[in-house]
C-alpha positions in Angstrom: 0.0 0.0 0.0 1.3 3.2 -1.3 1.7 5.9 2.2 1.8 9.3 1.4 5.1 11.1 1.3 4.6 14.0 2.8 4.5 17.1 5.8 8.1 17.6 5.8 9.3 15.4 2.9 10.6 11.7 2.9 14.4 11.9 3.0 17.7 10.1 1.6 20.7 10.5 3.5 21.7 9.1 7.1 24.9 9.6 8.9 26.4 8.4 12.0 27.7 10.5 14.6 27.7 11.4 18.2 27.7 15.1 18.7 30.7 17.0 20.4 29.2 19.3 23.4 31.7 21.9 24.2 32.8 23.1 27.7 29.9 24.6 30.1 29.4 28.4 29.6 28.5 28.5 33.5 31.4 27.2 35.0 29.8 27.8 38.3 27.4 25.0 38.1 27.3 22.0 35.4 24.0 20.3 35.0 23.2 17.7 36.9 23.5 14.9 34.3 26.7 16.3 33.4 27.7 15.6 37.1 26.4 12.1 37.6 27.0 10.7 34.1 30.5 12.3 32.5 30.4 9.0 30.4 27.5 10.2 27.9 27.6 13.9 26.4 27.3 16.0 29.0 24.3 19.2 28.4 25.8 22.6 28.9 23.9 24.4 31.6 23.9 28.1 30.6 21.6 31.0 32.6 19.1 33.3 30.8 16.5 35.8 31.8 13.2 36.2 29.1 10.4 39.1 29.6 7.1 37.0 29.3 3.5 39.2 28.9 5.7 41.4 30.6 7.3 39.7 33.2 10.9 38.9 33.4 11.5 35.4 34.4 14.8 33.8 35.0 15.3 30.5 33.6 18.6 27.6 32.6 19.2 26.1 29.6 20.6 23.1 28.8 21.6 21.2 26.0 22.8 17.8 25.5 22.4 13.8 24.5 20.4 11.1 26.1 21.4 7.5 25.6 18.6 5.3 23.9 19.3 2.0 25.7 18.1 -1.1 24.5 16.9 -4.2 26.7 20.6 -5.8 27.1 21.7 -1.9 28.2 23.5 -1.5 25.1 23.2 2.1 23.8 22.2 2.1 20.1 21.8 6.0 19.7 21.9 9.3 21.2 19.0 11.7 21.0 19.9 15.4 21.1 17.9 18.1 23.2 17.6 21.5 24.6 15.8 21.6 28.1 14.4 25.1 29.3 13.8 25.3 32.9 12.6 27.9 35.3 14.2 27.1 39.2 11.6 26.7 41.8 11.8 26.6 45.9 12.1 23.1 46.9 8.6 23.5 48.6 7.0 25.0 45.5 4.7 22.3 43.4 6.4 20.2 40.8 6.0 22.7 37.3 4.4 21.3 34.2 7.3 19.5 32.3 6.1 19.6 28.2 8.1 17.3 26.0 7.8 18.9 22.5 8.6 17.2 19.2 8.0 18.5 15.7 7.2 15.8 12.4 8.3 14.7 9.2 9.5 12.3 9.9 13.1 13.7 9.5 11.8 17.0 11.2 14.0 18.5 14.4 12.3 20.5 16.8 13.8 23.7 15.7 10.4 24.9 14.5 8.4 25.0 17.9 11.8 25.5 19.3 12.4 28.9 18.0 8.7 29.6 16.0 6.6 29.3 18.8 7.2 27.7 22.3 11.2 29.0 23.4 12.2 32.4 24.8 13.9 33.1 21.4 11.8 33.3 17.9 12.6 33.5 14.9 12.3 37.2 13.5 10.5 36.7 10.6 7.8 39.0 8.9 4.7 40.3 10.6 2.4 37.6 8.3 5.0 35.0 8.7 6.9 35.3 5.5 10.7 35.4 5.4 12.8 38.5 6.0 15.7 39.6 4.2 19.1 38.2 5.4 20.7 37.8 7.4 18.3 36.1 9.9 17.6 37.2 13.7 16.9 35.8 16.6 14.3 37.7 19.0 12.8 37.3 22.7 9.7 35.2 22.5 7.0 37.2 24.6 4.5 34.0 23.5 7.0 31.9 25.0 5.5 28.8 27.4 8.3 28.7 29.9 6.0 30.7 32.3 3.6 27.7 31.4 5.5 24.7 32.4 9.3 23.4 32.0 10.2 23.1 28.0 12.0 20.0 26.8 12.6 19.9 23.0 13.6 17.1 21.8 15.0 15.8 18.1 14.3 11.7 17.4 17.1 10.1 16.0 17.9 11.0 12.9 17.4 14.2 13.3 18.9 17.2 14.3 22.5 16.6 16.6 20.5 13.0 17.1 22.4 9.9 15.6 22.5 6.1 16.0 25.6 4.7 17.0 25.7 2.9 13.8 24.3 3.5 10.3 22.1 0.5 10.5 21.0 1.4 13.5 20.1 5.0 12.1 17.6 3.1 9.6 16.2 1.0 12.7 15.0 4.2 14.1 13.1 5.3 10.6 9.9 3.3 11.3 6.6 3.7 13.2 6.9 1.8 16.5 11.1 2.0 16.7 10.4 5.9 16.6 8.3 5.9 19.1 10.1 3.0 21.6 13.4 5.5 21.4 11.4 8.7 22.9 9.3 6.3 25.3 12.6 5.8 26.6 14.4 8.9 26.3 11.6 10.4 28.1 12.1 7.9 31.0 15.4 8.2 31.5 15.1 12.3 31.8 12.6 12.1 34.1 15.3 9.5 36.0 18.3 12.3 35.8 16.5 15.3 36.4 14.3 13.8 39.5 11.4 15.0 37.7 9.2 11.7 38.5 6.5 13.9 40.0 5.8 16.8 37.2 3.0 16.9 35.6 3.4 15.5 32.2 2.7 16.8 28.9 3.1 15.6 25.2 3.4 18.3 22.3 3.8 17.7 18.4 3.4 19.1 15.6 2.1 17.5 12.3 4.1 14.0 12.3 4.8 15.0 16.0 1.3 14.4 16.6 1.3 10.9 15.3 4.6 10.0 17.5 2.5 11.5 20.6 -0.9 9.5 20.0 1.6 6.4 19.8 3.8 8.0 23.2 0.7 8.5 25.3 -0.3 4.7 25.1 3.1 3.7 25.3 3.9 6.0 28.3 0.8 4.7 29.9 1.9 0.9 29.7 5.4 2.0 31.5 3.5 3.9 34.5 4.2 7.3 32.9 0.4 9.0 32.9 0.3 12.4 31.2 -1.9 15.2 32.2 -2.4 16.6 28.6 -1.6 15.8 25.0 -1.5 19.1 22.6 -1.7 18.4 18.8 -0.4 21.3 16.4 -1.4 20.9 12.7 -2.7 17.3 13.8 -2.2 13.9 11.8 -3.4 10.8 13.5 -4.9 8.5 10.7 -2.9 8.9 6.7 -6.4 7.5 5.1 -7.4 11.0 5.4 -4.5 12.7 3.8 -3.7 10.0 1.5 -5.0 10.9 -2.4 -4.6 7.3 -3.1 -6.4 5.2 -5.9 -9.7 4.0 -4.7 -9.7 6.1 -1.3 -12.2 8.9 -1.5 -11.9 10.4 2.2 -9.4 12.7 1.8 -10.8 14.5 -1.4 -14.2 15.1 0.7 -12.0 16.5 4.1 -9.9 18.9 2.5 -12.0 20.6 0.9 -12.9 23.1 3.2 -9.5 23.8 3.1 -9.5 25.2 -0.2 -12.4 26.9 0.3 -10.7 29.1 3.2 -7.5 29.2 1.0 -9.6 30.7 -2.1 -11.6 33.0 0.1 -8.1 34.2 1.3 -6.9 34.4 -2.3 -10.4 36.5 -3.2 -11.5 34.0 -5.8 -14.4 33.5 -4.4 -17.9 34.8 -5.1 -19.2 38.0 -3.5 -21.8 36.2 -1.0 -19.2 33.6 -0.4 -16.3 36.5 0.8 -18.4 38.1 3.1 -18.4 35.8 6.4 -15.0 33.5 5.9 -17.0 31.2 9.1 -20.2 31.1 7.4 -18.9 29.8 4.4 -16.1 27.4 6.0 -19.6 26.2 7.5 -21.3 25.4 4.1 -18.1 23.9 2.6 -18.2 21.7 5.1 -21.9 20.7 5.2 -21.3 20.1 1.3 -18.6 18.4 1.7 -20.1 15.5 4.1 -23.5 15.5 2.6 -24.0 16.3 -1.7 -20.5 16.4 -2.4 -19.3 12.5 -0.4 -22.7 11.0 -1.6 -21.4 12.0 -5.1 -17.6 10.6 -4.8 -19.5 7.3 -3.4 -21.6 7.2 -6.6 -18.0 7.4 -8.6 -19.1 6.0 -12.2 -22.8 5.9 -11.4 -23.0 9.3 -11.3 -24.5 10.5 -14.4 -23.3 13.2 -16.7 -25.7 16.1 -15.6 -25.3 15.0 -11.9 -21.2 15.3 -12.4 -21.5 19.0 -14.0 -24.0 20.1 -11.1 -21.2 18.6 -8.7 -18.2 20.2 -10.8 -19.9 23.7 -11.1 -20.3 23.9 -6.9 -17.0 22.5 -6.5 -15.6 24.9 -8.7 -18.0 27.8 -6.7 -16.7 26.7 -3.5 -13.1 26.6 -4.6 -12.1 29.2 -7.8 -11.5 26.7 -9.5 -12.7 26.6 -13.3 -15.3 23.9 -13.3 -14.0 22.0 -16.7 -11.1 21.6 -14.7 -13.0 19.9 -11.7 -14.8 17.6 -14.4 -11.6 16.8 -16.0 -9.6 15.5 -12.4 -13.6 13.3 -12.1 -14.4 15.5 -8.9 -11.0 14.4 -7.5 -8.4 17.2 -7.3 -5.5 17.2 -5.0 -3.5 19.3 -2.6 -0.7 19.5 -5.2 -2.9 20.0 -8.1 -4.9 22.7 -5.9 -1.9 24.4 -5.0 -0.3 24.7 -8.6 -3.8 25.5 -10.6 -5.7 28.5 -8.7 -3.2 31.1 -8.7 -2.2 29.8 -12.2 -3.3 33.1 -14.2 -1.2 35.2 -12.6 1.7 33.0 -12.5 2.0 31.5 -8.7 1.8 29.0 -7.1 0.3 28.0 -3.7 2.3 26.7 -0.5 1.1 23.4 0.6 1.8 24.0 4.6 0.7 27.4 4.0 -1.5 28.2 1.2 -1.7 31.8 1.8 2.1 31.7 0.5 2.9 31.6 -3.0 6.1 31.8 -5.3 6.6 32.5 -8.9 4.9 29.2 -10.9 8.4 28.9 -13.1 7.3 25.8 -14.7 3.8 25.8 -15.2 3.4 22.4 -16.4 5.4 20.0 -14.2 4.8 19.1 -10.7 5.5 21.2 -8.2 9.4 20.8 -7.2 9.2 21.9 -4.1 6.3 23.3 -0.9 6.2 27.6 -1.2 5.8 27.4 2.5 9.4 25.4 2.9 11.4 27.4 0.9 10.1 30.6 3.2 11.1 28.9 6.8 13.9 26.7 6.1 16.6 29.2 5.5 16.2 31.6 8.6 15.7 28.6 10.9 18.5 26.5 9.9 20.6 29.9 10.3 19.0 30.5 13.8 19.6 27.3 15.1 23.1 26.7 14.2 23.6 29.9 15.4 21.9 30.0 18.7 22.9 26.4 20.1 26.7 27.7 19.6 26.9 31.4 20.7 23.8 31.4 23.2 23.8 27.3 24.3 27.1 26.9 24.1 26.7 23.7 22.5 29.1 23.1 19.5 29.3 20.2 17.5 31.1 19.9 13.8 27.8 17.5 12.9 25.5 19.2 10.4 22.1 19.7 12.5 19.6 17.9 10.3 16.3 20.6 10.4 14.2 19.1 8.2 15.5 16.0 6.0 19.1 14.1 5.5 19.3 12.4 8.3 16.9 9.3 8.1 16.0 7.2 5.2 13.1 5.5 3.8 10.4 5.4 6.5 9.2 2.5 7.4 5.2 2.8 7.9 4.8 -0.5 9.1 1.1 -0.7 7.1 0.5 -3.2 5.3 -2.4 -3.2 3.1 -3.5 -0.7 5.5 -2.7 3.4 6.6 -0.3 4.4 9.1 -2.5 5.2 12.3 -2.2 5.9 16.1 -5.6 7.5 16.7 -6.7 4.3 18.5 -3.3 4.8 20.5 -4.5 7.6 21.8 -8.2 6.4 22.2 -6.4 3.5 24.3 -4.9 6.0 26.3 -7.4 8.1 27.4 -9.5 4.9 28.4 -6.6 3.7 30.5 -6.2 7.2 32.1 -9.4 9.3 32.1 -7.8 12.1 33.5 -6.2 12.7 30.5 -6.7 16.1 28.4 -6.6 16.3 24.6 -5.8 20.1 22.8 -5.9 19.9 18.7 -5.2 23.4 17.3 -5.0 23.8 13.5 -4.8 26.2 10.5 -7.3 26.6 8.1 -5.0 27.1 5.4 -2.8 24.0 6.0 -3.2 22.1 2.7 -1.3 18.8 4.2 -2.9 18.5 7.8 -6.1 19.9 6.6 -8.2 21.0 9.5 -11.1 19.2 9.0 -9.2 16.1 8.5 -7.9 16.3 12.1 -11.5 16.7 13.4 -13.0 13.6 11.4 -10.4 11.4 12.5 -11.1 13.0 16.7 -14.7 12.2 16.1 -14.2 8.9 15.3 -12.0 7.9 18.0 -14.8 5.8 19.5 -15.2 7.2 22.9 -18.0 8.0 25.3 -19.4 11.9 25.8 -17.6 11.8 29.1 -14.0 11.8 28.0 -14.8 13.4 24.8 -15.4 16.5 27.7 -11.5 16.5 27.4 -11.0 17.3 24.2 -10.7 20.5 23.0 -10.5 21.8 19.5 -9.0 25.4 18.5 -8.9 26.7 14.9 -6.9 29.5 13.5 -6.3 31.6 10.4 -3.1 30.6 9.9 -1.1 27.9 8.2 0.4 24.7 9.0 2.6 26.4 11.3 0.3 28.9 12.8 3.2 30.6 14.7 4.5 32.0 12.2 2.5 35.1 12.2 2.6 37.4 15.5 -1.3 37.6 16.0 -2.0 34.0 15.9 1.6 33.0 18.3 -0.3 35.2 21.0 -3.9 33.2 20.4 -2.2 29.8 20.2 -0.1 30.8 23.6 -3.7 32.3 25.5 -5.2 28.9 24.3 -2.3 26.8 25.6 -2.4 28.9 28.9 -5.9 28.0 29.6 -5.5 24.5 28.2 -2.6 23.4 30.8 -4.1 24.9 33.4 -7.5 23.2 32.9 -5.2 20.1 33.2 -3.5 19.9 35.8 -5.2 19.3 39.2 -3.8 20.5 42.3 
């Protein structure tokens, strides 16, 4: 069974390396794993202060390796990770401690790291389009560190995180082997850092999500019970995403997507650009009702039916109907992306579809995802930057942000698509206490929003723990942070979110 390739890109290149951290930059105090384990990488402890809402809080930094250690105790790879965390008196309560991990696969955390959740951002343009070089690092004022302790965290093959041998780089590339390596990575930090008693929460975005569906069973079934699971740009179940041969779904759940995305564009009707909600709200009854009744028909639709379908597809999305009739009803993200901006010349992001670059070759595939070729430059700069002058962390290693560090993935589907919803579904059953947050952008053409809210509905759970979930939309892209007005909402939501869960 074909999976779909997509998010952050299915990648080629693995190496195999453990990274070098450099001397601590407070010699006054190392970290504590540094102290008790000088035989793995030690972190570098460094001090920082960060204004938050407008309060200066004073925090330590450090960045470093964990060992992941097999059954036999034999270490088969290092993750990398920078920890943020804010120093409490000993008779203060036990902060929330968030363990954030970004997608792909063959993502590193450097997006939430320095887009949306760290005291330093990314300076990038007030609508979230790339500046000018060269790139800037700024204070985070939507920062969660007054929230909870911050650990980001890159799986192997990504970022400074490596396998101690090439094959055991590719071990890492699949579903469960992913997910077995931050289980225990997670463990063991909670060992070192005495942290047994935090309140625990999961954060990912788009692949990330997937890994944490899969961590909070997993964590559950070694004692480790989380207070809350955020998803960002969420991705549980790839039937929904997947444009496969014979699989309908996803046609039918992104299209409101492109109805938010044309409405942005203003290629939509008059009565149709007036209330953006309103008409989200129609797509969407369309989409579920006259327009999947009609993909269901599929060759038994007749020919007037199929031009009455085509001409409100087309009305809902700028497209030209003849187009619509010619893809059979069916059009994709990536023929979306390339066709409605195609008279003037542009082409559509797929993570963002409010972005758009110059369409150079109108008639091939798109090469490449408008939204990637925006972020990727100033946060590969930032990063390597920061960890060395700010971190102190140094390491001749190139830090893997997004690709060319894992392999093929390995789905582990067979005649099936990838899936950890019922994960997650497990988990909440095993601990009802446990909180559920999915936040996504309207204008994310590869985690499309209403995708993420089928595949929550049909978890399979009773009304009572479907009271913990909580779903947030916002009008922004795949990475919704990338834009100043929605990093403030998506930080007021998350405020209100982990203090709904955790019980004192």
């Amino acid at each position: 069974m074909k999976q779909l390739v997509l998010l952050l890109a299915l990648l080629t290149l693995s190496l195999s390396a453990t990274s070098f951290a450099g001397p601590p930059t407070d010699t006054t105090a190392a970290s504590w794993e540094s102290q008790q384990h000088p035989s793995t990488a030690a972190a570098v402890l460094t001090r920082h202060k960060v204004r938050i809402d407008g309060r200066e809080i004073a925090y330590e930094a450090s960045a470093g390796t964990l060992p992941v250690q097999n059954d036999a105790g034999e270490t088969e790879a290092e993750i990398f990770y920078v920890s943020y965390r804010v120093p409490q008196a000993k008779t203060a309560p036990p902060r929330p401690l968030l363990f954030i991990f970004n997608g792909g696969p063959g993502a590193a955390s450097v997006w939430l790291h320095l887009g949306a959740l760290g005291p330093k951002r990314v300076q990038m343009l007030p609508d979230g389009n790339m500046p000018p070089p060269p790139f800037k690092l700024t204070e985070n004022a939507s920062s969660w560190l007054d929230l909870g302790d911050l650990v980001f965290v890159d799986p192997v093959g990504t970022g400074y995180s490596r396998g101690t041998k090439p094959e055991l780089t590719k071990k890492f590339s699949a579903v469960q082997p992913d997910i077995d390596s931050l289980q225990r990575f997670i463990r063991l930090y909670l060992t070192r850092n005495q942290a047994w008693s935090a309140p625990l929460f999961l954060v990912g975005e788009s692949y990330g999500t997937f890994r944490c569906a899969g961590l909070s069973d997993q964590l559950v079934e070694h004692g480790m019970a989380l207070n809350g699971v955020i998803l960002i740009s969420s991705i549980l179940n790839f039937q929904t995403i997947a444009f496969d041969y014979g699989n309908d779904l996803p046609y039918q759940l992104i299209l409101p997507s492109y109805t938010a995305t044309a409405w942005y564009h203003k290629k939509l009707a008059p009565e149709l650009m007036a209330d953006l909600d309103r008409t989200l709200a129609h797509s969407e009854r369309w989409a579920s009702t006259d327009y999947a009744q009609a993909l269901e028909r599929g060759d038994r639709l007749d020919k007037e039916a199929k031009k009455k379908m085509a001409a409100e597809f087309a009305r809902l999305t700028g497209l030209d109907p003849a187009f619509v009739m010619n893809r059979n009803l069916r059009v994709d993200n990536r023929d979306f992306a390339r066709e409605l901006l195609r008279g003037e010349g542009r082409m559509l992001g797929f993570m963002d579809s409010r972005f758009n670059v110059e369409n150079a070759e109108p008639e091939k595939p798109a090469g490449f995802d408008a939204t990637i070729a925006t972020i990727r430059p100033p946060f590969t700069a930032a990063i390597n930057t920061y960890l060395r002058e700010e971190l102190g962390f140094h390491s001749d290693q190139e830090y893997f942000t997004l690709g060319g560090g894992i392999g093929r993935w390995d789905w582990e589907a067979k005649n099936s698509y990838a899936d950890t919803a019922e994960n997650l579904r497990n988990a909440m059953v095993k601990n009802p206490y446990l909180k559920v947050w999915v936040a996504s952008g309207i204008f994310d053409l590869a985690t499309p929003h209403y995708a993420a809210e089928y595949t929550i509905a049909h978890l399979g759970i009773g009304e009572k723990l479907r009271e913990n979930i909580t779903i947030r939309r916002y009008r922004s892209g795949h990475m919704m942070y990338l834009e100043t007005e929605a990093l403030a909402q998506l930080k007021k939501d998350a405020a209100q979110f982990i203090g709904s869960a955790v019980k004192r």
